[in-house]
C-alpha positions in Angstrom: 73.9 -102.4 5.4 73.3 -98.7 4.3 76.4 -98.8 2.0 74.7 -101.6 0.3 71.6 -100.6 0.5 73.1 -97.1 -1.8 75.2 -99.3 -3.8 72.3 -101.3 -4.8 70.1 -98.3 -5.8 73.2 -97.0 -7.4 73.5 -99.9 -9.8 69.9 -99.7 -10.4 69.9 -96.1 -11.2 72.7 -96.8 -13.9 70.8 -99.9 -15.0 67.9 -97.5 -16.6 69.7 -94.9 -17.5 71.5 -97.5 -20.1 68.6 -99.1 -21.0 66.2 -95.5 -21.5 70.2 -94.5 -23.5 70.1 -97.8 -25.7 66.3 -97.4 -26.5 66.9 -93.6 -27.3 69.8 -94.7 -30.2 67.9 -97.5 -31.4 64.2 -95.4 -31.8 66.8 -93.1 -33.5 68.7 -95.8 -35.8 65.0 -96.7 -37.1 63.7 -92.9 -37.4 66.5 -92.6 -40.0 65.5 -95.8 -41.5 61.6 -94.2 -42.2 61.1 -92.4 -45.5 61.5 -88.7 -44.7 57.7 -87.5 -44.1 58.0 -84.2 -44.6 58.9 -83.5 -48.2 58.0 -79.7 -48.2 61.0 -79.4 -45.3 64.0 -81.1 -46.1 65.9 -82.4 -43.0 62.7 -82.3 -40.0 62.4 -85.3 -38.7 59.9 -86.6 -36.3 63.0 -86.5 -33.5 60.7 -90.0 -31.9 64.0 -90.6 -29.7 63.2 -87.2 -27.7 60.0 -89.3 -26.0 63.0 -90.8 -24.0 64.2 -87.2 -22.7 60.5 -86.2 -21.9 60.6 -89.9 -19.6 64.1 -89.2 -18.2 63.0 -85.7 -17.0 60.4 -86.7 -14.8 62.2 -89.9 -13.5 65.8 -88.9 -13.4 68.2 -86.2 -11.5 69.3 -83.0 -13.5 72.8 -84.5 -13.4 71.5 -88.2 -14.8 69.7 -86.9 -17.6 72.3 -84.6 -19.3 74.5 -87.7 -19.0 71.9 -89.7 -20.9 71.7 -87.1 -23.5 75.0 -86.8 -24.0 75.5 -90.5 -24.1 73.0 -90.8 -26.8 73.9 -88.1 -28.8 77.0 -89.6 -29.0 76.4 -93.2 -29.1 73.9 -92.4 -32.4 76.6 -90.5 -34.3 79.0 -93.7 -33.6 76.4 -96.0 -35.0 75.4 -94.0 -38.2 75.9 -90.5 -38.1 79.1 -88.4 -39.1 80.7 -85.4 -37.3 78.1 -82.5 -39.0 75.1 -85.1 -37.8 76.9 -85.5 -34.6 76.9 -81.3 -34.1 73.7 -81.2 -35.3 72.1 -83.4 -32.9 74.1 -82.6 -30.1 72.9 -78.5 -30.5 69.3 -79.5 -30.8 69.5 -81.8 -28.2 71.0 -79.8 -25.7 69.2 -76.9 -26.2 66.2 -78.9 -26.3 66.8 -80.5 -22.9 67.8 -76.9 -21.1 64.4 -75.7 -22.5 62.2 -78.4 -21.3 64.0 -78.0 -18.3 63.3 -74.4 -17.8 59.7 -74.6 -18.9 59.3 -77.5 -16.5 60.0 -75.0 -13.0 56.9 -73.4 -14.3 55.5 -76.5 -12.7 52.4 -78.6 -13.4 49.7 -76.5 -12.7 50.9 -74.3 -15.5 52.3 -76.7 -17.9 52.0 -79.9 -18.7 54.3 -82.7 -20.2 52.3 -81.7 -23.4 53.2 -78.2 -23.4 57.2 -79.5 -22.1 57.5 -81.9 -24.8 56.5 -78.8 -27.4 58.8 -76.2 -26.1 61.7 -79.0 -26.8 60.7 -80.0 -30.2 60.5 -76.3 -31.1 63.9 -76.0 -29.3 65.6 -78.3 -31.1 65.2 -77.3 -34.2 66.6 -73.5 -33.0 69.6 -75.4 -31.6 69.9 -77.6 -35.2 69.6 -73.9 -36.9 72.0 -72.3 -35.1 75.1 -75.5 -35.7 73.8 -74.5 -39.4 74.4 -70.6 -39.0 77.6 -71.2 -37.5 78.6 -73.9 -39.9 77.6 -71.8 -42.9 78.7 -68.6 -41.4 75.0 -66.9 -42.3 72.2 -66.4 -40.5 69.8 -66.8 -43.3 69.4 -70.1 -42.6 67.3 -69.2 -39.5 64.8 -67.9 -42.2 64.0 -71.7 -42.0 63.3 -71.2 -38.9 59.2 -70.8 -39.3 58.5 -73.9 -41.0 60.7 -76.5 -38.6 59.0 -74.9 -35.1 55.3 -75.6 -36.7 56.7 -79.2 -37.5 58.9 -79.0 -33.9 55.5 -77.9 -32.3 53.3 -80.6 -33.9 55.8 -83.4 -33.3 57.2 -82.3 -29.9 53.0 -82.0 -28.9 52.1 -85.6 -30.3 55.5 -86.8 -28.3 54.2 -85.1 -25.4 50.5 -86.8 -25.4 52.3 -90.5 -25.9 54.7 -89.4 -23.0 51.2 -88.7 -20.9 50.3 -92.1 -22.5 53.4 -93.9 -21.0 53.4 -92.2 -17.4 49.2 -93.1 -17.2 49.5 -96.8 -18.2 53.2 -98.0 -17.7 53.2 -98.5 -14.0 56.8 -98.2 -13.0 56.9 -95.0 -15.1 54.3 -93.5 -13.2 56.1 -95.0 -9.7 59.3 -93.7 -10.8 57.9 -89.8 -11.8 55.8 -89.9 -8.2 59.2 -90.9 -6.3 61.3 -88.4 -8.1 58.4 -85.3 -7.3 58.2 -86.5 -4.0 61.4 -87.9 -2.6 63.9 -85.8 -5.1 66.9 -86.3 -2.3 66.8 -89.9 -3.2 67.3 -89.8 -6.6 70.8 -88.2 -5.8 73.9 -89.7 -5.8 
């Protein structure tokens, strides 16, 4: 009975991971869809799909997460992107995700998913700067660097408030976030 007991939660596990991956490339898909909002910096984007990162953090395993953001990273390239979008993505992403996850030991009497969700929007756009640098061999593009972490902060904060939004009124969010804080051993495989 225990084996199916774990198979069970096993298959349930991998249930939302794919869907929290498929809604990640498909808020992507449509991001790139939207007029570009920000005329005055050419290539920031809103990054809409990171909301599902902030929601996998708090409801998913270390290991589960960087699996989801790999397989979104490369799932959006296959459906739209090319290689440089593909490296691009996969930089800010990862760095990103490593940032929010640092910020996060700091724990929740110091920072909030506000504060997290910043940190990775600012993050990303290091990580999408640096692919550039190496890319074009010059770190002068960094020098970009000022204007994308006041758009990275102002999108990764509004993320972060619509995150707080989801965990307070979606109730098996907020389930899922209090069983991973409080029974962390369970969400291992």
């Amino acid at each position: 009975m225990n084996n199916s007991f774990e198979r069970s939660n096993k298959t349930h596990r991998n249930i939302y991971i794919a869907l929290l991956v498929a809604q990640g490339v498909i808020i992507g898909i449509l991001e790139r869809m939207i007029p570009f909002p920000f005329a005055f910096a050419p290539g920031a984007k809103l990054g809409l799909a990171n909301l599902i990162t902030i929601v996998a953090i708090y409801t998913l395993s270390l290991t589960d997460v960087i699996t989801l953001t790999w397989l979104r990273s490369i799932l959006t390239a296959l459906l739209g992107g090319t290689l440089s979008t593909f490296l691009y993505s996969f930089g800010g992403a990862f760095l990103s995700l490593f940032a929010m996850l640092l910020v996060k030991q700091l724990g929740p009497k110091r920072v909030s998913i506000i504060g997290i969700s910043a940190t990775g929007g600012v993050m990303h756009n290091v990580g999408q700067l640096l692919v550039a640098s190496l890319i074009a061999q010059t770190w002068t593009v960094m020098l970009y660097l000022p204007v994308l972490s006041i758009i990275g902060l102002a999108a990764g904060s509004a993320l972060g408030i619509a995150a707080n939004y989801l965990f307070t009124h979606v109730t098996i969010l907020r389930y899922l976030k209090f069983n991973r804080e409080h029974h962390p051993d369970q969400t291992k495989e």
